[in-house]
MDTraj code that builds the backbone (N, CA, C; nanometers):
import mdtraj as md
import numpy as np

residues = "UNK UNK UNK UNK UNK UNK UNK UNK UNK UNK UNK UNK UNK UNK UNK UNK UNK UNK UNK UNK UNK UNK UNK UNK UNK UNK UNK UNK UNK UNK UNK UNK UNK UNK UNK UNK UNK UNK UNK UNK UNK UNK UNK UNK UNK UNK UNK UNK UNK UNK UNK UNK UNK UNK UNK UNK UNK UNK UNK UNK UNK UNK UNK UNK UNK UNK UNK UNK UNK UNK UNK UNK UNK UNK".split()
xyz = np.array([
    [17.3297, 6.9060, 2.1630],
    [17.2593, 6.9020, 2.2902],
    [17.1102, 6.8871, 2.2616],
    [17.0327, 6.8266, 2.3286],
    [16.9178, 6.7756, 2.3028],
    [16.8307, 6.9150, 2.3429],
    [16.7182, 6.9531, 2.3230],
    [16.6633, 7.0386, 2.3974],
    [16.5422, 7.0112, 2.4203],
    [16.4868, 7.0256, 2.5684],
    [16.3791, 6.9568, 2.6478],
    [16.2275, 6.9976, 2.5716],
    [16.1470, 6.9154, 2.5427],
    [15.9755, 6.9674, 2.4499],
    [15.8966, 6.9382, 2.5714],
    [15.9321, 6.8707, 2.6751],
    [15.8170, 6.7956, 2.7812],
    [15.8514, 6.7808, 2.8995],
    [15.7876, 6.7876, 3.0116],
    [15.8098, 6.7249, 3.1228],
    [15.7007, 6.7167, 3.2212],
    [15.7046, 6.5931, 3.2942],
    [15.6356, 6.6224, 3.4045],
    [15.6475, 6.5199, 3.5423],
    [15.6105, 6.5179, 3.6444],
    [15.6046, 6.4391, 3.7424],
    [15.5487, 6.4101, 3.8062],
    [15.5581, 6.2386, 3.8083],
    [15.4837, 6.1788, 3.9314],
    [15.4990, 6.1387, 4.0529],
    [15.4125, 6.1043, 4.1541],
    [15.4934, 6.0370, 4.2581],
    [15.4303, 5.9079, 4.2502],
    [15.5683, 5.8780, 4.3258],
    [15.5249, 5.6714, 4.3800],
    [15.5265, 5.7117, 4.5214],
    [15.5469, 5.5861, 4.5879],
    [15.5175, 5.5484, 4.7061],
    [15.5997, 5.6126, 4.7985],
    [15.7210, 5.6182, 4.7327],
    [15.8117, 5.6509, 4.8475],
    [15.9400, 5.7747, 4.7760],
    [15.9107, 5.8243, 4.6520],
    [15.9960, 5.9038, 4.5630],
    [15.8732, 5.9751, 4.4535],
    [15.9433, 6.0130, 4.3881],
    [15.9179, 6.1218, 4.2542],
    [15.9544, 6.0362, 4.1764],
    [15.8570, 6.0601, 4.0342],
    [15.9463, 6.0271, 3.8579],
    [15.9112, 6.1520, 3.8044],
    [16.0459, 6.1896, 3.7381],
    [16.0917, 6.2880, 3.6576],
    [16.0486, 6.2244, 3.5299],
    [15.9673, 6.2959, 3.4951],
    [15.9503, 6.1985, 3.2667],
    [15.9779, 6.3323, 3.1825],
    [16.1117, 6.2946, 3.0923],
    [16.1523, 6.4100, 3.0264],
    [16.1575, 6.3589, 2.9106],
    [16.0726, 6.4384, 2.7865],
    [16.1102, 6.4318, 2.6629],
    [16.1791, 6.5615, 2.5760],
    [16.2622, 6.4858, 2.4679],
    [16.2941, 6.5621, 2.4361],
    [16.2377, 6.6063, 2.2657],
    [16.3090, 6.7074, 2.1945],
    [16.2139, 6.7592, 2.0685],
    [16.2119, 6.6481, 2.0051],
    [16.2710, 6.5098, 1.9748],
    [16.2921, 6.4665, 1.8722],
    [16.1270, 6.3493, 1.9447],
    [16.1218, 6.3030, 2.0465],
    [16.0421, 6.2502, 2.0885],
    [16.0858, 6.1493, 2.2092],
    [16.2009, 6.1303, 2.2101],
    [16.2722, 6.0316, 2.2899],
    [16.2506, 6.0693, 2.4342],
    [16.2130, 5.9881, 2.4919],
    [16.1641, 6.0010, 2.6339],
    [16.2407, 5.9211, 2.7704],
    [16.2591, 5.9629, 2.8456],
    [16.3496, 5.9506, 2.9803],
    [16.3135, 5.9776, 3.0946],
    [16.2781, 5.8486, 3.2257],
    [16.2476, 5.8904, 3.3693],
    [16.3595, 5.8612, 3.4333],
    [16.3496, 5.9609, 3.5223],
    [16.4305, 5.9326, 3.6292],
    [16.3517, 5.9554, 3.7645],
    [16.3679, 5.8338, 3.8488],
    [16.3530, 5.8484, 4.0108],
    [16.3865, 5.9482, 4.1238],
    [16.3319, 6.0191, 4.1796],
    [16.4350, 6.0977, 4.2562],
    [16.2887, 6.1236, 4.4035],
    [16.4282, 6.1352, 4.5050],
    [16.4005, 6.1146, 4.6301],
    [16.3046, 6.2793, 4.6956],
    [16.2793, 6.2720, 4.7415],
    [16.1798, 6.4180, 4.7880],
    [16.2808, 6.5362, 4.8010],
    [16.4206, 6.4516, 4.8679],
    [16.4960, 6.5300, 4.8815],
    [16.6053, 6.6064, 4.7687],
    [16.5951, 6.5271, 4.6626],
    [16.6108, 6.5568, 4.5217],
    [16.5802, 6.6335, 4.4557],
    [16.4416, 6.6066, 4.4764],
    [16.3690, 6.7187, 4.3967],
    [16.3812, 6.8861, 4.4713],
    [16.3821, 6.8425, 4.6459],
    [16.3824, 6.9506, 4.6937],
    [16.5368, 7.0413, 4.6066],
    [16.6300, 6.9603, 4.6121],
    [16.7485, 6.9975, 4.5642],
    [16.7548, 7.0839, 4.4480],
    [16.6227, 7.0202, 4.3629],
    [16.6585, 7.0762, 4.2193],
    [16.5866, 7.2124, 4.2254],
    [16.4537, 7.1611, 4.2986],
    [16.3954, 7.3144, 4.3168],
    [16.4348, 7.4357, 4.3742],
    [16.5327, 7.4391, 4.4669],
    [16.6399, 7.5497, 4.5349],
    [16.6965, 7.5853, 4.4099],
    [16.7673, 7.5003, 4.3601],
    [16.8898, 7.5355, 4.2552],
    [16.8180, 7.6389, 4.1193],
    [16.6915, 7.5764, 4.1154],
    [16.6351, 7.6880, 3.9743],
    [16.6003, 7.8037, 4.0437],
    [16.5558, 7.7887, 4.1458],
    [16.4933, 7.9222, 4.2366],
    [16.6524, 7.9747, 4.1940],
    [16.7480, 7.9205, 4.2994],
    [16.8741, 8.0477, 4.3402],
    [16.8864, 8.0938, 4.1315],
    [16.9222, 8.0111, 4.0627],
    [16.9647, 7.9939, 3.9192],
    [16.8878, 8.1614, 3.8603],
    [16.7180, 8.1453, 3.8544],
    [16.6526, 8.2065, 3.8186],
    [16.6757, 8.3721, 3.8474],
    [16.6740, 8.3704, 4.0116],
    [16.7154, 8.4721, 4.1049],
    [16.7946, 8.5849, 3.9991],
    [16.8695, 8.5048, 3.9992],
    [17.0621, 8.5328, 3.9576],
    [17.0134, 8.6493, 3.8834],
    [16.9490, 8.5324, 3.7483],
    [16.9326, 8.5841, 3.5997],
    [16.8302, 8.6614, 3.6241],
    [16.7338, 8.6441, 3.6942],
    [16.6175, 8.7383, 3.6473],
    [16.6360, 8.8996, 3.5913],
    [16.7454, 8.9434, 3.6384],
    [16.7229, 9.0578, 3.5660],
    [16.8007, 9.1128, 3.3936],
    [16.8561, 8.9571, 3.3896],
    [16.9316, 8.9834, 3.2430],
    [16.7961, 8.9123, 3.1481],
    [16.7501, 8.7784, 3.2135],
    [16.6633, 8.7187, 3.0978],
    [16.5302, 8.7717, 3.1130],
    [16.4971, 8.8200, 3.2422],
    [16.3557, 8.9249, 3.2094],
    [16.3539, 9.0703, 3.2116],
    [16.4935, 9.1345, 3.1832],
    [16.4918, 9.2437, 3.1935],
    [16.4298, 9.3354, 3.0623],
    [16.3442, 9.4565, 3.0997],
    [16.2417, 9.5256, 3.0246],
    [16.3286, 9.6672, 3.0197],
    [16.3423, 9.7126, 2.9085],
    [16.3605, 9.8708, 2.8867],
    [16.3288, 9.9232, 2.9163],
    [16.3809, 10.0519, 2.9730],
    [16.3695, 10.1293, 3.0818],
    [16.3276, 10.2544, 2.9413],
    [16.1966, 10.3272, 2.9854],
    [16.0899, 10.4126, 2.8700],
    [16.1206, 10.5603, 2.9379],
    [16.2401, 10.5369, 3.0571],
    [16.2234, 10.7410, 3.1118],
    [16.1984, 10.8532, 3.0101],
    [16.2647, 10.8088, 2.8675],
    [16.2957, 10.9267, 2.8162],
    [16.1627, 10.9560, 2.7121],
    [16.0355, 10.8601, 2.6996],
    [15.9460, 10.9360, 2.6522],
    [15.8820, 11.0178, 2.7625],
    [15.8720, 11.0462, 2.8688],
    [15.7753, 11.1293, 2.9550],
    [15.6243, 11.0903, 2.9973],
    [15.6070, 10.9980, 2.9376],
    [15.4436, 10.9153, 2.9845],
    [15.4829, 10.8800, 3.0875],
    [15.4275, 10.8993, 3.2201],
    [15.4772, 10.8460, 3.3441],
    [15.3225, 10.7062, 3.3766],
    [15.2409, 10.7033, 3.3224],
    [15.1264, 10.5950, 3.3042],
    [15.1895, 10.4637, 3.2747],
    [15.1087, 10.4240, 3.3531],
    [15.1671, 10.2693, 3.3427],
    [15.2039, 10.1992, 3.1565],
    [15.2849, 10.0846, 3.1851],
    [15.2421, 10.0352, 3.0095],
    [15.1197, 10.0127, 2.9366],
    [15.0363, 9.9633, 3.0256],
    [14.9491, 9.8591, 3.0553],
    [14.8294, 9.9255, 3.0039],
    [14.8585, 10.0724, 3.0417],
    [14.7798, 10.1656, 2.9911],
    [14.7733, 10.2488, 2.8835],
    [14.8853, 10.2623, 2.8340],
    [14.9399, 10.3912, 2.7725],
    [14.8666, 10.3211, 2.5909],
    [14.7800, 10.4137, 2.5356],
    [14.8074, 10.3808, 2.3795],
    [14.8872, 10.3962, 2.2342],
])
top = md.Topology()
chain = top.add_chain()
for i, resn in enumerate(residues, 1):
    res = top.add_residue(resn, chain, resSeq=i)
    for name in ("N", "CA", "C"):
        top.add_atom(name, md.element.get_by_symbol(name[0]), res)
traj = md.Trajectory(xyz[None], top)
């Protein structure tokens, strides 16, 4: 499976270009309609949602007793 190094997008006149590269350097656009993109952007939102608490989940510190933020604590 290829895995993505780049991306970004433009618009034209009447759509979006998707320009995706990948690690090796090989590069790929695709066209997509406003409503497309709207599509894709729901789908990572709901996607993200899901996961957020497995792929950003942080250890839970109850059992040292510092009740101070992290941010703070030395």
């Amino acid at each position: 499976m290829r895995q993505l190094a780049k991306f970004a997008i433009s618009i034209r006149e009447e759509d979006f270009v998707l320009h995706l590269e990948d690690d090796a350097g090989e590069k790929m656009d695709f066209a997509a309609s406003p409503e497309q993109l709207d599509a894709v952007i729901d789908a990572l939102d709901e996607l993200l949602a899901e996961a957020e608490e497995d792929v950003f989940e942080v250890e839970d510190d109850e059992d040292d007793g510092d009740d101070a933020p992290a941010a703070t604590r030395n």
